[in-house]
PDB file as gemmi writes it, atoms N, CA and C in Angstrom:
CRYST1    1.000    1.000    1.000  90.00  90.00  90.00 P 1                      
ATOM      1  N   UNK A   1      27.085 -21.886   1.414  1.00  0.00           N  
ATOM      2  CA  UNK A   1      27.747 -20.914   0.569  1.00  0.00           C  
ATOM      3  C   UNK A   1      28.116 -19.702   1.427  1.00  0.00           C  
ATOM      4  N   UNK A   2      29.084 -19.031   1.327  1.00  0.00           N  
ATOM      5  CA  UNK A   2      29.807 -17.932   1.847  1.00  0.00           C  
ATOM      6  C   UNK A   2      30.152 -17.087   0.978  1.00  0.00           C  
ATOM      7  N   UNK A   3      28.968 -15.727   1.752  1.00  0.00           N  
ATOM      8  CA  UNK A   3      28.710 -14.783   1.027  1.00  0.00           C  
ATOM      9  C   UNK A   3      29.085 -13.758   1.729  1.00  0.00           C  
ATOM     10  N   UNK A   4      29.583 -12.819   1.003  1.00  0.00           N  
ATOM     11  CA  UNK A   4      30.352 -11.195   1.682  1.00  0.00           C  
ATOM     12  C   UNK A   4      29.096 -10.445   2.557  1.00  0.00           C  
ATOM     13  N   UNK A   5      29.138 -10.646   3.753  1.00  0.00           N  
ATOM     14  CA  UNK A   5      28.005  -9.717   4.161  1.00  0.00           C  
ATOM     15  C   UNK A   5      27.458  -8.199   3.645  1.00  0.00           C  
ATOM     16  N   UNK A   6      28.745  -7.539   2.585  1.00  0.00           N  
ATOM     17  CA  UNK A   6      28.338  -6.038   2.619  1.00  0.00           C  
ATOM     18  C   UNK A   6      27.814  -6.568   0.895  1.00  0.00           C  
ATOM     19  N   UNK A   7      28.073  -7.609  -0.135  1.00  0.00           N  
ATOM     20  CA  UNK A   7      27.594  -7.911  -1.128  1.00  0.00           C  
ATOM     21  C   UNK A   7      26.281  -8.110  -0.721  1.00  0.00           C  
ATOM     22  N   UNK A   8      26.042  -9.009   0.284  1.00  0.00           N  
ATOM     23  CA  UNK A   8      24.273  -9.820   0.584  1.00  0.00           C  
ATOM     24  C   UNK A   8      23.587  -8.271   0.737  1.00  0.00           C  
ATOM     25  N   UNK A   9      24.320  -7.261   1.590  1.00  0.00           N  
ATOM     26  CA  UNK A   9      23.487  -6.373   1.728  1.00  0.00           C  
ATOM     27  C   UNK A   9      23.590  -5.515   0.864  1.00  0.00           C  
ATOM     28  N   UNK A  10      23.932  -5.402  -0.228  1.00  0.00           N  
ATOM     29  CA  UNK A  10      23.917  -4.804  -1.710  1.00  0.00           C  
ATOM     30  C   UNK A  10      22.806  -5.524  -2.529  1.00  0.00           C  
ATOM     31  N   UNK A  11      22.558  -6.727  -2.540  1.00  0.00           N  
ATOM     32  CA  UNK A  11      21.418  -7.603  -2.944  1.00  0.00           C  
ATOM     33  C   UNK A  11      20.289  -7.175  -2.200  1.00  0.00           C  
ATOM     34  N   UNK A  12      20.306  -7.254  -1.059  1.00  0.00           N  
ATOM     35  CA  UNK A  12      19.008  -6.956  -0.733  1.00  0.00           C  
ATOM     36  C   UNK A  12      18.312  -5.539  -0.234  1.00  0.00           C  
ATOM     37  N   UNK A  13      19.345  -4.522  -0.320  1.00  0.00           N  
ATOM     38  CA  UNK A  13      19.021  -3.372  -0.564  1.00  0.00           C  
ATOM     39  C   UNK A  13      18.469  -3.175  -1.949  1.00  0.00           C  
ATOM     40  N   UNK A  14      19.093  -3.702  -3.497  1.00  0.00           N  
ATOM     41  CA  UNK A  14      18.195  -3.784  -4.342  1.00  0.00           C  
ATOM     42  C   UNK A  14      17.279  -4.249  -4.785  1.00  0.00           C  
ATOM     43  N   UNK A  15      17.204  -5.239  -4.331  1.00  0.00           N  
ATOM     44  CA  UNK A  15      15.451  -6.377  -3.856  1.00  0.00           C  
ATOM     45  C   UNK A  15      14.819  -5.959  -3.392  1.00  0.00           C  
ATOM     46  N   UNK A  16      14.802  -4.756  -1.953  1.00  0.00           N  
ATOM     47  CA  UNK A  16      14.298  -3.802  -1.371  1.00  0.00           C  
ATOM     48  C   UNK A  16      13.214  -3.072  -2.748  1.00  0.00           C  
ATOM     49  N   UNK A  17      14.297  -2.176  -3.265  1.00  0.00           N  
ATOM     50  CA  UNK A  17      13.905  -1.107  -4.425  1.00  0.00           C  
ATOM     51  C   UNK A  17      13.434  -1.713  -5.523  1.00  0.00           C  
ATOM     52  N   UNK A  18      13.863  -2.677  -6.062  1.00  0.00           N  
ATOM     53  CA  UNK A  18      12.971  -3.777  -7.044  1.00  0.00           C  
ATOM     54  C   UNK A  18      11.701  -4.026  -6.747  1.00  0.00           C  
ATOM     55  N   UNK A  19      11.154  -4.692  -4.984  1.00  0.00           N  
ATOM     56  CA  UNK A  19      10.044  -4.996  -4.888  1.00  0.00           C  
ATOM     57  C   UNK A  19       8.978  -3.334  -4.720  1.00  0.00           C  
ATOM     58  N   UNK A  20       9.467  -2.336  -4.349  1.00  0.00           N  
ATOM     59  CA  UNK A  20       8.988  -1.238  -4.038  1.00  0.00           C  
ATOM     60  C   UNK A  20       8.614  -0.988  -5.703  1.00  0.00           C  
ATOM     61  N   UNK A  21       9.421  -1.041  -6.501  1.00  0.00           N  
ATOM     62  CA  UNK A  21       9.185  -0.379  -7.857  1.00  0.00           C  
ATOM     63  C   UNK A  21       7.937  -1.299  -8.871  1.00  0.00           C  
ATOM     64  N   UNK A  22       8.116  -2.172  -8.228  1.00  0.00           N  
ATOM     65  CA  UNK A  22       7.335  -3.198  -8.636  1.00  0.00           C  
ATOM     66  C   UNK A  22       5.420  -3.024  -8.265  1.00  0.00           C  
ATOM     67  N   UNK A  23       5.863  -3.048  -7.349  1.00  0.00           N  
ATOM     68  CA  UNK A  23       4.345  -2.752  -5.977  1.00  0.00           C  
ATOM     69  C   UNK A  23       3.547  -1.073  -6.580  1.00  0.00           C  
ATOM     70  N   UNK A  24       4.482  -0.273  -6.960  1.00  0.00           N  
ATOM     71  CA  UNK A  24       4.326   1.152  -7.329  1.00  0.00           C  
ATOM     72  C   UNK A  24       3.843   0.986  -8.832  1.00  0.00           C  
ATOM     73  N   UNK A  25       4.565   0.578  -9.376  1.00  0.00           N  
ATOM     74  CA  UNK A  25       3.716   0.439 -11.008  1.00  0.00           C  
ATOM     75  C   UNK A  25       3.011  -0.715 -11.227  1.00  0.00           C  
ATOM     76  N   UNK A  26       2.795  -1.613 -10.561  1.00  0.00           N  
ATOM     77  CA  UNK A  26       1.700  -2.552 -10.701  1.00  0.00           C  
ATOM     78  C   UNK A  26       0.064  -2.123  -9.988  1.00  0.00           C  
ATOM     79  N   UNK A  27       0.615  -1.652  -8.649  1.00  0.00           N  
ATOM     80  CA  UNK A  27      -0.375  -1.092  -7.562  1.00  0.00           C  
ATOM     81  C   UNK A  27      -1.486  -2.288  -7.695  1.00  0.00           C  
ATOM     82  N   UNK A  28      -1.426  -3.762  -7.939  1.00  0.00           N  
ATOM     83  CA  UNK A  28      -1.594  -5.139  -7.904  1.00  0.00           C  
ATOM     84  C   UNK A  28      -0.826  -6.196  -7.074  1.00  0.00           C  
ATOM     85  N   UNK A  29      -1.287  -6.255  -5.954  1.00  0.00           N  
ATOM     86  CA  UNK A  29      -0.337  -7.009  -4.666  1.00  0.00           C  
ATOM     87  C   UNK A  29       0.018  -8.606  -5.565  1.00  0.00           C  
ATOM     88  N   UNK A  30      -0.906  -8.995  -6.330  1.00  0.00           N  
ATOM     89  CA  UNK A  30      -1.066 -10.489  -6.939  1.00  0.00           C  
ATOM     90  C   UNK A  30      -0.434 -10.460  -8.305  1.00  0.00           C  
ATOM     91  N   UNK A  31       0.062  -9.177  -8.459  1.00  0.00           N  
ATOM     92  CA  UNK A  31       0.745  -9.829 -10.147  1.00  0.00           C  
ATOM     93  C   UNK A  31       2.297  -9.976  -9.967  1.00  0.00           C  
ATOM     94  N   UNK A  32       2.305 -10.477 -11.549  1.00  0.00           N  
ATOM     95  CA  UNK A  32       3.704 -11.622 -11.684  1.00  0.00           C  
ATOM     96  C   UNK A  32       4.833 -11.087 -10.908  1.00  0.00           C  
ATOM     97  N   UNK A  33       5.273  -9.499 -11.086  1.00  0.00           N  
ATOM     98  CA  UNK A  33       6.255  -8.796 -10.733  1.00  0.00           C  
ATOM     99  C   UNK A  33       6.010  -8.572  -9.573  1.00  0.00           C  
ATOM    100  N   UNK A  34       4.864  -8.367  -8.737  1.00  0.00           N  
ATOM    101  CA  UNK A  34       5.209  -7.854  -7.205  1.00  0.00           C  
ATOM    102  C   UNK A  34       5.287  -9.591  -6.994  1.00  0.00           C  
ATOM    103  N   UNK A  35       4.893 -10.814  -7.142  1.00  0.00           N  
ATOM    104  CA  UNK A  35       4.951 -11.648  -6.569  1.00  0.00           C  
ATOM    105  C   UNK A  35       6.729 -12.366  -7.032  1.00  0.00           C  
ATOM    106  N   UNK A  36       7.119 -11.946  -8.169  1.00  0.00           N  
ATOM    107  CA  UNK A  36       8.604 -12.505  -8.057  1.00  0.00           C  
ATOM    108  C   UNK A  36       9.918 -11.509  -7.374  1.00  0.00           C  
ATOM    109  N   UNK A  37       9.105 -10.261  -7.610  1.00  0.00           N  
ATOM    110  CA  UNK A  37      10.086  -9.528  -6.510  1.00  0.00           C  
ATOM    111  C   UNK A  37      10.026  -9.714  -4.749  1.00  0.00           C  
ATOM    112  N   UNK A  38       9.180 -10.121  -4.874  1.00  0.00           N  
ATOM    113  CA  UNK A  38       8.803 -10.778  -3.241  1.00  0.00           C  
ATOM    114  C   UNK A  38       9.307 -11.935  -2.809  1.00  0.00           C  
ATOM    115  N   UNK A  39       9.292 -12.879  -3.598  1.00  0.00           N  
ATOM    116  CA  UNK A  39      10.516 -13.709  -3.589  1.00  0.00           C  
ATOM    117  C   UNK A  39      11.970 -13.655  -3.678  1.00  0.00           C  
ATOM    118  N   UNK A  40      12.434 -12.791  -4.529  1.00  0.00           N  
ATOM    119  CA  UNK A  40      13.667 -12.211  -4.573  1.00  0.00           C  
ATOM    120  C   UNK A  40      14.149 -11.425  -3.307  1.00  0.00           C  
ATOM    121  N   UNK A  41      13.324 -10.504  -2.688  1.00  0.00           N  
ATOM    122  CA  UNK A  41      13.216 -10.073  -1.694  1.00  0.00           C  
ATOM    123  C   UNK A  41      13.547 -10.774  -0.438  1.00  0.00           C  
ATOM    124  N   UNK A  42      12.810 -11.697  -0.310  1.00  0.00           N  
ATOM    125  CA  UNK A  42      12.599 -12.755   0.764  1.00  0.00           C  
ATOM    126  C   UNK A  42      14.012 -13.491   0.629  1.00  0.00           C  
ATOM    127  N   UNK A  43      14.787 -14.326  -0.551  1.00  0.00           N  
ATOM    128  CA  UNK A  43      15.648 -15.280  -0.890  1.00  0.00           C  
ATOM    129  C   UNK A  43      16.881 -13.818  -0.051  1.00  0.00           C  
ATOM    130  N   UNK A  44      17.024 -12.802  -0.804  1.00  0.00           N  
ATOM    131  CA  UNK A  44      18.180 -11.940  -0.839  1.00  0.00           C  
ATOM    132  C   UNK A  44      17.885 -11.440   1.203  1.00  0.00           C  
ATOM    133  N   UNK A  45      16.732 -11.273   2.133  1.00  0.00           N  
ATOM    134  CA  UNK A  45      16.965 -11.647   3.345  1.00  0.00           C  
ATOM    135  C   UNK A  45      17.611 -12.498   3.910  1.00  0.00           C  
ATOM    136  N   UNK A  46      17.216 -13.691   3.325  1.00  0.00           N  
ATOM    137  CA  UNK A  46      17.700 -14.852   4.064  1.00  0.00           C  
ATOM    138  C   UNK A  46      18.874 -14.865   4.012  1.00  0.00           C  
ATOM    139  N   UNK A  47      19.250 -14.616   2.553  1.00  0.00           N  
ATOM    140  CA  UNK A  47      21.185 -14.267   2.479  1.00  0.00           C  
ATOM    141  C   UNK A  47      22.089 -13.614   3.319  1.00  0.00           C  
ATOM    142  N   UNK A  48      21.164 -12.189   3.655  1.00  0.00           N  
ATOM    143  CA  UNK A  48      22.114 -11.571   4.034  1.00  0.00           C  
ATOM    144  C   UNK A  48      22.523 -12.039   5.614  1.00  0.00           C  
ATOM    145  N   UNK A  49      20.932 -12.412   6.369  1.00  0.00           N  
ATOM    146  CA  UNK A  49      21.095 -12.574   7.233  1.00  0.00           C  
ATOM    147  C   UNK A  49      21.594 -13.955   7.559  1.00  0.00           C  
ATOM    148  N   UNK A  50      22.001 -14.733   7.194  1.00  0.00           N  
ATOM    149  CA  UNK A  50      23.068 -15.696   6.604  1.00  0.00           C  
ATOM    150  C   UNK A  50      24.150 -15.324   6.960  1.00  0.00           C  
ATOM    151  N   UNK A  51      24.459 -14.815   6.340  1.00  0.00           N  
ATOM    152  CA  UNK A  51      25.702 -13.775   5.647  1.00  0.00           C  
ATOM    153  C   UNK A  51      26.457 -13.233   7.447  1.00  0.00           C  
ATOM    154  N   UNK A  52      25.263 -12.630   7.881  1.00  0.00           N  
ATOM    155  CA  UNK A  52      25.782 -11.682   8.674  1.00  0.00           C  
ATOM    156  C   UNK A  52      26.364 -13.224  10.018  1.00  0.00           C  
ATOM    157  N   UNK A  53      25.266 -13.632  10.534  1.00  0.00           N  
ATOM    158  CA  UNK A  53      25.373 -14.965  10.959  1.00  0.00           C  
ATOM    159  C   UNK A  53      26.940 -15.602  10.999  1.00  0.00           C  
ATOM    160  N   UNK A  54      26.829 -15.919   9.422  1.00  0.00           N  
ATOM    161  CA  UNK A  54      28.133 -16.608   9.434  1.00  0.00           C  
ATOM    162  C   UNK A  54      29.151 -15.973  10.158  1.00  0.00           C  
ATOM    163  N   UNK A  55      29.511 -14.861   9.681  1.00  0.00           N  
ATOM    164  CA  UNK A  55      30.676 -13.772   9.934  1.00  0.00           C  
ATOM    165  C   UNK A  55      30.821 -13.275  11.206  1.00  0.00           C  
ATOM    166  N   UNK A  56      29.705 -13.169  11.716  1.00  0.00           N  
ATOM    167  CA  UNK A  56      29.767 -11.755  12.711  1.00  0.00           C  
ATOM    168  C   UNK A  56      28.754 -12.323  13.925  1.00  0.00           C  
ATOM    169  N   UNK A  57      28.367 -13.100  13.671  1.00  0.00           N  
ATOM    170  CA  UNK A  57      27.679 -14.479  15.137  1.00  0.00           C  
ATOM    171  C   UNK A  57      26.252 -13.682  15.341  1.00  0.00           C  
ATOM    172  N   UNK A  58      25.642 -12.469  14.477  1.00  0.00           N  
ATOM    173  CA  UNK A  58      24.624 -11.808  14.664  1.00  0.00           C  
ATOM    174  C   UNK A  58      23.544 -12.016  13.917  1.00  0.00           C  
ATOM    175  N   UNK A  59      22.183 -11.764  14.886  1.00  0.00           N  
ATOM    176  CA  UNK A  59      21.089 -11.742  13.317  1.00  0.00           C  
ATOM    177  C   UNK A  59      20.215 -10.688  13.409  1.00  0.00           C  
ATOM    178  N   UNK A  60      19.912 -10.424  12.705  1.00  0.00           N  
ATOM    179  CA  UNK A  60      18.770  -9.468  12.302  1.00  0.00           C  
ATOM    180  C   UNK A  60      17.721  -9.816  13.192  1.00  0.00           C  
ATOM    181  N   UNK A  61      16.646  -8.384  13.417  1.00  0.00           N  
ATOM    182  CA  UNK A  61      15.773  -8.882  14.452  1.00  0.00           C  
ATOM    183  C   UNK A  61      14.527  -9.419  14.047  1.00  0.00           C  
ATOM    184  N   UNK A  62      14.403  -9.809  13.344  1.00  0.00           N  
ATOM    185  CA  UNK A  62      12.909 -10.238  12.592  1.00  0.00           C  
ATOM    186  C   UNK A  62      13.858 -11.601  11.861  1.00  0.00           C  
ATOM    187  N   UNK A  63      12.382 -12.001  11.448  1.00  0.00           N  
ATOM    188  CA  UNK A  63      12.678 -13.085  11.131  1.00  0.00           C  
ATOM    189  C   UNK A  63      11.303 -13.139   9.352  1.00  0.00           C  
ATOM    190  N   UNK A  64      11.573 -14.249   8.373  1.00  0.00           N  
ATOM    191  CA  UNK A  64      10.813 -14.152   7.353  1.00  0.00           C  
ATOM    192  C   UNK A  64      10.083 -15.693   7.715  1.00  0.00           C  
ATOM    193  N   UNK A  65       8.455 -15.531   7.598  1.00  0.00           N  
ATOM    194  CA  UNK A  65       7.366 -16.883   8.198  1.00  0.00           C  
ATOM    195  C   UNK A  65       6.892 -17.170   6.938  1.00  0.00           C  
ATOM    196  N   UNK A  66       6.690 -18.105   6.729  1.00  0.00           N  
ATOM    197  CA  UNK A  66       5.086 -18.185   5.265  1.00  0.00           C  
ATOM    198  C   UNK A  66       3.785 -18.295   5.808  1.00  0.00           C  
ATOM    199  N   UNK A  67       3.085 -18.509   5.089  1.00  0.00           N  
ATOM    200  CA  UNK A  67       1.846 -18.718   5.299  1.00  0.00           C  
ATOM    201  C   UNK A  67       1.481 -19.514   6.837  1.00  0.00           C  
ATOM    202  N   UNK A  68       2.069 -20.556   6.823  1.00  0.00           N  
ATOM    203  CA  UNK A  68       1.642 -21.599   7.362  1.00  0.00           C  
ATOM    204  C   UNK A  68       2.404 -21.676   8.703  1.00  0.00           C  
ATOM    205  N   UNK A  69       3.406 -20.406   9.265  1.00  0.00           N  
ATOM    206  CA  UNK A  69       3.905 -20.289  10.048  1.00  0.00           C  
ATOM    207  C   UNK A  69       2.606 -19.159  10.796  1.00  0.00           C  
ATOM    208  N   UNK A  70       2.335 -18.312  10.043  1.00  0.00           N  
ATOM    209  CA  UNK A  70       1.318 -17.460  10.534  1.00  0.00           C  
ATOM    210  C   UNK A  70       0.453 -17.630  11.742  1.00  0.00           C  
ATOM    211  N   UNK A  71      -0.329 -18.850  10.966  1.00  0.00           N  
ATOM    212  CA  UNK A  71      -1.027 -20.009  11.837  1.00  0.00           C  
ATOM    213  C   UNK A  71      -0.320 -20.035  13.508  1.00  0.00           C  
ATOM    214  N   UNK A  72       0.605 -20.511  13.148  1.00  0.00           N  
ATOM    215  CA  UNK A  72       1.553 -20.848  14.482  1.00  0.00           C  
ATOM    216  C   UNK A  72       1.542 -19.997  15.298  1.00  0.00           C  
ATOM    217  N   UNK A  73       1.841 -18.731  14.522  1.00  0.00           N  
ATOM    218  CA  UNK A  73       2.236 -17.453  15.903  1.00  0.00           C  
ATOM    219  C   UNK A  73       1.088 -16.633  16.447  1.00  0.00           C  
ATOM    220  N   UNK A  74      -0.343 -17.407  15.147  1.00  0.00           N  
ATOM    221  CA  UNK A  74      -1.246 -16.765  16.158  1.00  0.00           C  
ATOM    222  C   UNK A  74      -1.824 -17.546  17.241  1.00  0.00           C  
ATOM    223  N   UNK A  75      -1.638 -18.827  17.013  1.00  0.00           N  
ATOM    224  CA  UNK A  75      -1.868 -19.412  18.045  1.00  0.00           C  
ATOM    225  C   UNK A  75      -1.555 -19.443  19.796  1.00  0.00           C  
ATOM    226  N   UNK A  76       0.426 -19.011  19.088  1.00  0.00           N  
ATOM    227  CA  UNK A  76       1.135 -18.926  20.005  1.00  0.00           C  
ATOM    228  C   UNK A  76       0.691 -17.252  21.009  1.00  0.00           C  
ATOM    229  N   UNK A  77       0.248 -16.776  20.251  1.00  0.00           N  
ATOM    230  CA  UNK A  77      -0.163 -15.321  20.648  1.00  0.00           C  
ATOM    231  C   UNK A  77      -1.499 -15.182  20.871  1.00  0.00           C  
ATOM    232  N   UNK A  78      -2.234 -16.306  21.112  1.00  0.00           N  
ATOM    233  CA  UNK A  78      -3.581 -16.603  21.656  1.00  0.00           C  
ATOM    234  C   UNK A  78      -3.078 -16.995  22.881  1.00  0.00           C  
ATOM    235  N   UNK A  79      -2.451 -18.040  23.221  1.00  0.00           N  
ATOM    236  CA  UNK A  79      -1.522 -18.660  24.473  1.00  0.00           C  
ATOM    237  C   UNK A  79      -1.148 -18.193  25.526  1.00  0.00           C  
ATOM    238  N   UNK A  80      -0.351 -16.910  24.726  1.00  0.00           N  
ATOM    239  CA  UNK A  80       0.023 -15.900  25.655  1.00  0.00           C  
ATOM    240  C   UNK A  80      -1.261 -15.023  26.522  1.00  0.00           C  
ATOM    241  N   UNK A  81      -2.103 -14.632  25.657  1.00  0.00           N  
ATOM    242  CA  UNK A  81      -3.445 -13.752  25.970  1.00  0.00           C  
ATOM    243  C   UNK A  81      -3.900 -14.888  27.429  1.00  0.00           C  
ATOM    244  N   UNK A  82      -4.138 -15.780  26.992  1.00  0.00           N  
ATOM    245  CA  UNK A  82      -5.033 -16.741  27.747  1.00  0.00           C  
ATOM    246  C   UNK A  82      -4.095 -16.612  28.823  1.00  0.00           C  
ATOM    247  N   UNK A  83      -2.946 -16.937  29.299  1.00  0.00           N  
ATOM    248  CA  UNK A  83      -1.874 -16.554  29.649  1.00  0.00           C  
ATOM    249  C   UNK A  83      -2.197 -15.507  31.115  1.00  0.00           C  
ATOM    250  N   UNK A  84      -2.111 -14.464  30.271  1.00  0.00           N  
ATOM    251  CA  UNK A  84      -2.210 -13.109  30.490  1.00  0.00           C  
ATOM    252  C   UNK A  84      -3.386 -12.706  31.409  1.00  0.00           C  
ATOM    253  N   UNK A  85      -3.986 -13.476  31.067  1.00  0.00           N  
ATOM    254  CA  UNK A  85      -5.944 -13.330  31.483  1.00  0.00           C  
ATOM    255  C   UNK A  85      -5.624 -14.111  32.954  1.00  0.00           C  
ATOM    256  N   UNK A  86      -5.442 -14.948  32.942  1.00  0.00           N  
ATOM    257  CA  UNK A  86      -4.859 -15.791  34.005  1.00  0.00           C  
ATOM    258  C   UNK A  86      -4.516 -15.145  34.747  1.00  0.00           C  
ATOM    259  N   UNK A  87      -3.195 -14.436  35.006  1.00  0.00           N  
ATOM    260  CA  UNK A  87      -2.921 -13.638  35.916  1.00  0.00           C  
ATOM    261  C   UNK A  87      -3.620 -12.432  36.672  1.00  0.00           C  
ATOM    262  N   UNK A  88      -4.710 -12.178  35.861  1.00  0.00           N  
ATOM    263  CA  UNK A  88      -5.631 -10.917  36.202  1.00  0.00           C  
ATOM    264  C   UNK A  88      -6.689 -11.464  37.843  1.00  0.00           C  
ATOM    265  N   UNK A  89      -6.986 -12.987  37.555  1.00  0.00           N  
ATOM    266  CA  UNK A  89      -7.696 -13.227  38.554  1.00  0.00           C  
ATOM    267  C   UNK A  89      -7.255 -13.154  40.207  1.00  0.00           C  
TER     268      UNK A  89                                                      
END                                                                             
């Protein structure tokens, strides 16, 4: 799907302020509203940076992981340490 990059970033500037408003009057990281604005949040990233991608051959500098990517990068960032240590000798 091909989406207007300055629309995606109209979406997720208000997904931004949705999940903030959410997080602020719940002040509950686990309820319904901070957890579906967090999704909304997350979906309206991926868009934009999509978005931008398509159009403009660029991406944003971060990237969005789940859970189970977490895992991965700490591993990968154990790797590096060990790595790192290595060179000290």
């Amino acid at each position: 799907m091909d989406i207007d990059p300055r629309a995606a970033l109209d979406r997720f500037i208000e997904a931004l302020t949705t999940h903030y408003e959410a997080v602020v009057s719940t002040q509950d990281p686990e309820s319904p509203a901070v957890l579906r604005a967090s999704e909304v949040l997350e979906e309206s990233f991926v868009a934009y940076d999509d978005s931008l991608f398509t159009h403009y051959d660029a991406d944003l500098p971060f990237d969005v992981y789940d859970d189970d990517d977490e895992d991965e990068v700490d591993d990968d960032l154990e790797d590096l340490d060990d790595d790192d240590s290595d060179d000290d000798d």
